[in-house]
Steps between C-alpha positions, in 0.01 A plus 500: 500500500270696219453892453212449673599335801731712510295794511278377717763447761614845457158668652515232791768512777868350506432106557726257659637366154434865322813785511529816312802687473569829291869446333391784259842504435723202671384243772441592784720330850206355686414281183737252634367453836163484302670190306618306809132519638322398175815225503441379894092513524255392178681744217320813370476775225745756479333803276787801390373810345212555780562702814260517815346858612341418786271231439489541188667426197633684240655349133834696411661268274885424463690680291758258365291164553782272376765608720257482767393154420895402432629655789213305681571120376843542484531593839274151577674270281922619559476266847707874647236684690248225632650201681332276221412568108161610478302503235154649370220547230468857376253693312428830281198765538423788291287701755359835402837499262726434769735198555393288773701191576381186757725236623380221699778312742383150618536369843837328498516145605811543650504806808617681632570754213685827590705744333831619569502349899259283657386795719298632196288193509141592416134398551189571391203646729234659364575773254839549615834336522610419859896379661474140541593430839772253641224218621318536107842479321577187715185340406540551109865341547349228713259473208750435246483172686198476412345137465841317591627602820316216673638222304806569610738278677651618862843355568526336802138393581372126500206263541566556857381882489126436384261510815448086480121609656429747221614246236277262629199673541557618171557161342190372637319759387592424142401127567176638600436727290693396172487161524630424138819701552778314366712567737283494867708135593866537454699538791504837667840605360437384150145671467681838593725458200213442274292756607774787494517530902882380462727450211798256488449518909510843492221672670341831239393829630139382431517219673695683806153735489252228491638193722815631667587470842477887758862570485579372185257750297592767708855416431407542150193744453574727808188642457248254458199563673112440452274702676149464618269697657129501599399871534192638660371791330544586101834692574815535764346775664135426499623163666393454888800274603762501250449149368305190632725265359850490373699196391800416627796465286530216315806276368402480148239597242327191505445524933400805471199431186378237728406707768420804317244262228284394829499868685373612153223188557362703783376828275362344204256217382712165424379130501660343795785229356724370775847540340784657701555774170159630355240381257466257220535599157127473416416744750388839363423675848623858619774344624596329221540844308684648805725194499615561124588884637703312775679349275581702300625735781729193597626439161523849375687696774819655472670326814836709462335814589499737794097418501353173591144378392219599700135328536259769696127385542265805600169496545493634159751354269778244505800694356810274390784716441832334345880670464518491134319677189266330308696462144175516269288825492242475709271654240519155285485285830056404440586497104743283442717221658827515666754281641799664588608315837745672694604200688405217252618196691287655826207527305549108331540394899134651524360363170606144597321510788213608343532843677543727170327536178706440164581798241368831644169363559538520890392871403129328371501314840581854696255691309222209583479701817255789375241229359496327874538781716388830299800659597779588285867419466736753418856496386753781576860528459805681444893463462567305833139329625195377350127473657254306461186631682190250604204744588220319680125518378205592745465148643857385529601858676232433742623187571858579553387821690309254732810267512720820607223647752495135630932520556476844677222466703607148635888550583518127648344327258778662239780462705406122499474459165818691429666256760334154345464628177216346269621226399572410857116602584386212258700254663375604864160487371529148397622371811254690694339237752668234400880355497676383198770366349748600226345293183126620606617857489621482170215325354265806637734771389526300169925605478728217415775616649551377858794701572333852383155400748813413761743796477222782340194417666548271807826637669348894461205390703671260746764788530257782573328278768177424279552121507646215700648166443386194669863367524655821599830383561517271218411716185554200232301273722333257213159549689538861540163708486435829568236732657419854576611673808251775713674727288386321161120476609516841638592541133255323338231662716 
């Protein structure tokens, strides 16, 4: 920092990473707690010799300015009053002949920092230093984690605890959509090694998270829990119902991006592909910028935390709110490139499936948005979450208002397609008329895998009534066909 800048900071107000203190004659007590905020959020100026009066601020200088600036570092460096040794980069004014002295303290990469007990942990909000509470010094423990808790390996987990219709879905998804992926033919349990789902037969956290059985990841990640809702009006309380549409919870990360990439299908403008888990990597729709902010919600969160992520669509915005700070200022986030994964192996699941950009430039793909839609994406964050916000432009808010108009108004109609679900609504709308057998609906849904069409498509609809088997009592019946039911023309109607 120069004279100048300093100066200049002087006639503005206190800013988040800008303190003055008096310490005329010795430092002053709350310096510390002004040290463990600068330490725990982005780091910050301390400025001695200047005291406020009002809102203004007045240079008195320090009378003995190397016992100040002694007494200062010392206290930093001797590893007695802060939990950690802390360092920092000092400086020397001569203002109006009086001794000014600035100190700036980096954010620390390792948090929390407090001094004396962890009750005087300290943040940063605003102009002014702020108690940390219990759920933010958590997440900056969790965070010293940071980028390796899920590659770790669970004792007592197997093969046997992976969701075997996840991991196939998934597979053929990477045969699809990766096709030169070294690794798409090796036998289930030997692909999981490779990939970092398992390791030496041991299952790892991230792998629990993406492909795990129900009971196993909540065995494991108590917590875990992705939540979607379809919202109709732009807040809570403008909303007429409370939500249109909320997804059920899901076993793993994976189930619950399927459904959440084709509800998000419904609001924006996207090429129709029929794959069971989004779009193709040449697509450059709306929803292929909305699908690198799934992502990175899926990859990104915090799943230790008290929070859970948290997809809202209103008529509006799409907000996607993760447990977890971002751990790059947000300031540099359209300027430069960052890839700090805080589940690296989740985010590698994604990329080999051609579901994730490489490097930090999913934040390119995300910001793609505001050239198709006119609307802007925002970012927002502190110590325990992290949003990303999707505002719509003119013609894609009218649209999803229409789409949200259409859900209230028509109460039937949306408890059917909550019920069937839309993948399910493709599959009824093929068979229509018409009955048809097992290899015909594949080749018109375009999925390879029989068993998903069998246990995610097929057995909803024949459960909920919507379609009927021609060898009722015989499900495997090698000329089995099926049709629609009242029920399932009443629903194509």
């Amino acid at each position: 920092m120069t004279k100048e800048e300093l100066l200049n900071r002087l006639t503005d107000i206190e800013w988040d990473d800008f303190e003055c203190k008096a310490a005329q004659d010795k430092l002053p007590e709350d310096v510390w707690a002004t040290v463990s905020a600068f330490s725990n959020t982005s780091g910050g100026w301390i400025v001695f010799g200047v005291k406020e009066q009002g809102k203004r601020f007045v240079v008195q200088g320090v009378n003995n300015g190397e016992k100040t600036e002694s007494d200062f570092l010392n206290t930093l460096r001797n590893g007695q009053k802060f939990n950690m040794r802390l360092s920092a980069k000092g400086q020397k004014f001569n203002i109006e002949g009086k001794k000014v002295l600035a100190f700036f303290i980096p954010s620390s990469e390792i948090k929390p920092i407090y001094y004396s007990n962890p009750i005087n942990t300290f943040i940063r909000t605003g102009s002014g230093d702020r108690r940390a509470t219990e759920t933010e010094v958590m997440a900056m423990m969790r965070d010293q984690a940071f980028g390796s808790k899920s590659e770790q390996v669970v004792e007592g987990t197997s093969f046997e605890d992976l969701n075997k219709g996840s991991l196939e879905t998934y597979r053929n998804h990477i045969r699809n959509d990766n096709p030169t992926f070294p690794y798409k033919d090796l036998p289930d349990e030997q692909f999981c090694e490779k990939v970092g789902i398992s390791r030496n037969g041991l299952l790892t956290i991230g792998g629990i998270l993406m492909l795990g059985k129900r009971d196993i990841v909540q065995r494991y990640i108590s917590n875990f829990w992705i939540d979607y809702l379809e919202i109709p009006g732009k807040s809570l309380a403008e909303a007429r119902v409370r939500y249109t549409y909320r997804m059920q919870e899901q076993d793993n990360i994976w189930e619950s991006y399927q459904i959440i990439i084709q509800r998000l299908r419904n609001f924006v403008d996207a090429p129709y592909k029929a794959l069971p888990n989004g779009v193709g990597i040449e697509d450059e729709s709306q929803l292929y910028a909305l699908r690198e902010g799934l992502t990175n919600c899926c990859a990104h969160a915090d799943y230790f935390s008290p929070m859970h992520p948290t997809i809202r669509v209103f008529t509006n915005r799409i907000e996607l709110q993760n447990p977890g700070r971002f751990m790059f200022p947000l300031t540099e986030l359209r300027t430069q490139i960052h890839s700090i994964p805080r589940n690296p192996n989740i985010i590698k699941f994604f990329r080999y499936a051609k579901l994730g950009e490489n490097a930090g430039y999913g934040i390119d793909k995300m910001l793609a948005w505001e050239q198709l839609t006119k609307g802007k994406v925002e970012f927002a964050g502190d110590l325990v979450s992290s949003t990303i916000t999707y505002w719509f432009g003119d013609q894609v808010g009218d649209q999803v208002s229409d789409q949200v108009s259409d859900q209230v108004s028509d109460q039937a109609r949306e408890q059917a397609r909550e019920q069937a679900g839309v993948q399910v609504l493709k599959l009824i709308d093929i068979i229509r008329d018409t009955t048809i057998s097992m290899d015909e609906l594949q080749t018109k849904l375009n999925i390879s895998s029989r068993r998903y069409v069998r246990m995610s498509l097929l057995k909803p609809a024949i459960d909920k009534g919507y379609v009927l088997r021609s060898y009722p009592d015989k499900p495997n019946h090698p000329k089995q066909r099926y049709y629609l039911s009242e029920k399932g023309l009443k629903l194509v109607k």
